[in-house]
N, C-alpha and C positions, 0 to 999 in steps of 0.2 A: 473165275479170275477176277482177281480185286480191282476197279479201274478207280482212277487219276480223275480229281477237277480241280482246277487252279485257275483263280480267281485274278485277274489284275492288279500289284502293288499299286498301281498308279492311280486306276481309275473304277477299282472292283469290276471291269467284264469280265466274260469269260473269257479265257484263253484257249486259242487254237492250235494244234501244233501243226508245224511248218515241216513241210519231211523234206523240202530242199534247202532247207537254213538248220534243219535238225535244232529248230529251237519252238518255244513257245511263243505264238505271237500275239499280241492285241491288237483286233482291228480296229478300235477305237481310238487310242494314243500312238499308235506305232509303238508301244517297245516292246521288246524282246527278251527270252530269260530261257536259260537252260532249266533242263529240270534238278540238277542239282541244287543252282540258284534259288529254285521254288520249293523244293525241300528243305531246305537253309530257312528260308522264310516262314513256311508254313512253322516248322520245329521253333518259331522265335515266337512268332503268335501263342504256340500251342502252350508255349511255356509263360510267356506274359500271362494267360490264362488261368494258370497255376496258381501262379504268383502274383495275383493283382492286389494292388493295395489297398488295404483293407480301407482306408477313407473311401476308396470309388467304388468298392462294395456298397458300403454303406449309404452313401448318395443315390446309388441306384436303387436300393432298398428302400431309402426315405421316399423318392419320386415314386417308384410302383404304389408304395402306402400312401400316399396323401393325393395323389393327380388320381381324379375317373377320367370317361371319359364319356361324350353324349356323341350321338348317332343320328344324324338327321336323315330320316328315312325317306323324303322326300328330293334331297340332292345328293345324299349318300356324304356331307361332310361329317368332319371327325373333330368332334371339339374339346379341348383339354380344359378342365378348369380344376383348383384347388377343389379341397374337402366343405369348404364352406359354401358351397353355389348348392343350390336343391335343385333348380328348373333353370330353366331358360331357353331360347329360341335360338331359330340359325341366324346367324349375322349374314349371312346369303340369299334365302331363300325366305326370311320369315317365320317359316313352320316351327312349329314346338317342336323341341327333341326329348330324345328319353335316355336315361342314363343307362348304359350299357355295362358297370363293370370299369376294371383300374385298367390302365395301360401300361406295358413291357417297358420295364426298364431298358430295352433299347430303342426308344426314344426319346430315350433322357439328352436333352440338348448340352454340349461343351459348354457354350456362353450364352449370352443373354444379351443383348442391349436397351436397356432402361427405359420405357416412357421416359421424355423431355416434355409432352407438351400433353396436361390435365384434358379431363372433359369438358371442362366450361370452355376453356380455350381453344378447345378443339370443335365445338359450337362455333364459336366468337369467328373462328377462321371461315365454317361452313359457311356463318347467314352473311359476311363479307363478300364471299364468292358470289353467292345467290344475287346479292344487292347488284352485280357487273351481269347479270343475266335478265333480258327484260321478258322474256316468253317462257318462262318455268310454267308447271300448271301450278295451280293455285293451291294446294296442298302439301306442295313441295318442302316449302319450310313450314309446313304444320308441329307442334308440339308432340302430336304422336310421330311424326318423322324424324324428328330430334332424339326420341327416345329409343332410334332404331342404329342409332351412330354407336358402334362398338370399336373399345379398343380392343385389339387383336395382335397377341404376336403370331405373325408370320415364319413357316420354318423356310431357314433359306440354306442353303448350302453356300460355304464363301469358301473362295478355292483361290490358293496360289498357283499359277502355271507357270510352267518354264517351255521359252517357246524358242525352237531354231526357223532362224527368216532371212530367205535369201531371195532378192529380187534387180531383175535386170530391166534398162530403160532403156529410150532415146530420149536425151534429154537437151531442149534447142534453145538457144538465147536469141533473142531478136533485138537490135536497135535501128530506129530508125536516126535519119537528119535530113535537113536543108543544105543544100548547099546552090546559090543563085537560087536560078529558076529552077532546079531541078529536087526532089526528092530520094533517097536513097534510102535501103533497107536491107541490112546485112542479118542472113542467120547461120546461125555456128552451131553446128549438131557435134553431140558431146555421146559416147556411149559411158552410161551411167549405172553402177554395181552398188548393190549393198548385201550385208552379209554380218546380221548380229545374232546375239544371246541374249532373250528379253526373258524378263521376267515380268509378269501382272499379278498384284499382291488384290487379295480381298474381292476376286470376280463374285458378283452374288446369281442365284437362282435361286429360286421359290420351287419348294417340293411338294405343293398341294396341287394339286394336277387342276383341280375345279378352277383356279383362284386366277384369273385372265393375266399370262405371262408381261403382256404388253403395259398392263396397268402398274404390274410388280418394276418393271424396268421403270417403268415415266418417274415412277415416285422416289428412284434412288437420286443421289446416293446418298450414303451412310455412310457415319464418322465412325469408323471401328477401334477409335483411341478410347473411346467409353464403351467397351465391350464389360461384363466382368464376367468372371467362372456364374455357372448356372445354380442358383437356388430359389427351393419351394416359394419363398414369399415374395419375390418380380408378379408368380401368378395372380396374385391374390388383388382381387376386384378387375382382371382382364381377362380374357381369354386367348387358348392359345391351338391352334392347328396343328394337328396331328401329320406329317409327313406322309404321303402317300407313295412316291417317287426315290427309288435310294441312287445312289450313285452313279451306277450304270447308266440308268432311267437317265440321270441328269447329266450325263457323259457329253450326247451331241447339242445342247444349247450350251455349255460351256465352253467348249472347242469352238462352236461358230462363232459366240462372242470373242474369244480370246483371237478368233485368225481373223476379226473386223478388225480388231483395237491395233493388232501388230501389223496387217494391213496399211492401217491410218498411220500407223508411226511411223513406217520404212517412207511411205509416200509423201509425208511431210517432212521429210529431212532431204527433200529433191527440190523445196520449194524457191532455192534462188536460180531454176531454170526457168525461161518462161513457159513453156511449154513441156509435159512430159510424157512421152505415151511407154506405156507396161510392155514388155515383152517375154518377160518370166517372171512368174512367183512361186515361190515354196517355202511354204508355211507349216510349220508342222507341229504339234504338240509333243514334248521329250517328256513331261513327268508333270505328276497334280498332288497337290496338298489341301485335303479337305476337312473343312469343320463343320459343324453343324452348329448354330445356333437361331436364335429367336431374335425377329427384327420387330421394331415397334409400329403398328398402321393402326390408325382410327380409320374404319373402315363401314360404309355406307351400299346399303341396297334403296332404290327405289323402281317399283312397276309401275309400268304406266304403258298402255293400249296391249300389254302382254306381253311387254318388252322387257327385261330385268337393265337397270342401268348402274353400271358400280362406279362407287368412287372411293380416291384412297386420301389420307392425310398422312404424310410421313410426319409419327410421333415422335423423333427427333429435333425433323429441321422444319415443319409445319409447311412443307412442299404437299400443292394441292392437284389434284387431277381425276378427271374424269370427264365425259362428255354429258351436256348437259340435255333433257329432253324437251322437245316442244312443245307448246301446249298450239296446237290446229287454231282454237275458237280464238286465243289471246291472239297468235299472228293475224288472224282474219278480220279482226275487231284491230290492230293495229292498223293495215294497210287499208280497212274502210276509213278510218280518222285520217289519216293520209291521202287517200282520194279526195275525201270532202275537204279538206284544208285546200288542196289544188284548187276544187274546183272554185270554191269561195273566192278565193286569190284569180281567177279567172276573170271570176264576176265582177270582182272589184276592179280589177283590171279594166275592162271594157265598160265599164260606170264613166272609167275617168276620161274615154277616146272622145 
């Protein structure tokens, strides 16, 4: 017997079927869809298929011929570079990689967003940072560490969501007064509804699983008004991350980001209450719009005591971040000269009693 898999329109999960709703469902977005509906769908894929246009044939054909891609065997990253790169290392890990062979035109990215800010620049920005850090080790801004700062695009998935949000409060006004000798404080409990249709345009995630989620968030955001359609020559002199994470994958940090953000909005439009406490929320994801493109990051590894420390630049808007690492011997040799400063100041102190 032939069997059925039907895929998520919304969000590419799998789909369940419901045998008390007699529908397909998705555990992931909540929606729902006959099988008719997913037959409709699948037959419009099947057919877009067909009939794809011969430009985005072609696009894909040009990116499988011109993009390899290199494998670093030591953290398993996946690096995309034009036809013109021979060698190179991981912008991760350090290690040499080796070339592996072209990569599937389905991961040919939708758009692109442009380097804004060069290498020197993006140097210029690093030893500025470094200059606000007094306990770096002493290597840190070495020239061979310099030469370790890669631009990188990052694959991110940017998604429109459409979100239904409904939340109940108690929400209390207080004022106080004077009146004589006496004080008075009147509160006014209000029960408080909201109940909208939000849409969040351009949510990002990062689809390289290696690439520390936290770091990807600190460094946005990103102007997606300089987005353009994706072509071979953005790659040429950067490298770029191969996706390892598809949609699915990327389904629950999407959804948690989007029920924080629609969260914060319902909650801040309670703000001329003084006081507000929650009593219901429901938050729910109804439908997703995904693209895939490539973001711009100067993007830095340094080790030190066995510790791998990343830091990113967004190659945009030259937004910097990373945690910086300590050097033991420089704080130790700080807080001695600070001892001895006290003590000096002691002595001189009691010279003068």
């Amino acid at each position: 017997m032939e069997s059925l898999g039907y895929k998520c329109p919304n969000c590419c999960a799998d789909l369940k079927f419901n045998a008390a709703k007699q529908l397909f469902t998705c555990e992931y977005c909540s929606s729902s869809f006959s099988e008719q509906e997913m037959k409709e769908i699948a037959a419009k894929q099947e057919q877009y298929s067909d009939h794809r246009p011969e430009e985005e044939m072609k696009a894909e054909e040009e990116f499988t011929e011109q993009t390899s891609v290199y494998s670093c065997d030591s953290c398993g990253a996946s690096i995309m570079a034009d036809d013109n790169t021979a060698a190179t290392f991981c912008y991760y890990c350090h290690n040499p990689v080796i070339l592996k062979g072209r990569v599937s035109g389905d991961f040919k990215p939708s758009y692109v967003l442009p380097f804004q800010i060069d290498r020197n620049a993006a140097i210029g920005h690093f030893t500025n940072w470094c200059k606000k850090h007094w306990f770096l080790p002493k290597d840190f801004l070495s020239a061979a560490q310099q030469e370790k700062i890669t631009g990188l695009y990052v694959p991110f998935w940017v998604t429109d969501v459409n979100i239904n949000g409904e939340m109940d409060a108690l929400g209390k006004k207080i004022r106080s007064w004077t009146s004589g000798s006496y004080r008075y404080t009147e509160t006014s409990e209000f029960a408080v509804a909201r109940k909208a249709k939000i849409v969040l345009r351009g949510l990002p995630a990062d689809g390289a699983s290696h690439i520390d989620d936290e770091l990807m968030e600190a460094v946005e955001p990103f102007d997606y008004r300089q987005v353009r359609p994706f072509a071979m020559q953005y790659l040429s002199g950067f490298f770029a991350e191969k996706y390892d994470m598809d949609m699915a994958a990327m389904f629950p940090r999407i959804q948690k980001r989007a029920v924080q953000a629609s969260d914060t909005l319902l909650r801040n439009s309670m703000k001329n209450y003084t006081t507000v406490s929650v009593t219901r929320s429901d938050i729910r994801v109804m439908g997703t719009k995904w693209e895939y493109m490539l973001l711009p990051v100067w993007f830095m590894t340094y080790k030190y005591n066995g510790k791998i420390y990343e830091f990113a630049l967004n190659g945009q808007s030259a937004k910097f971040v990373g945690t910086p690492p300590l050097s033991k011997p420089r704080v130790a040799l700080f807080s001695a000269l600070v001892g001895l400063g006290i003590a000096a100041l002691t002595v001189l102190g009691g010279a003068f009693i």
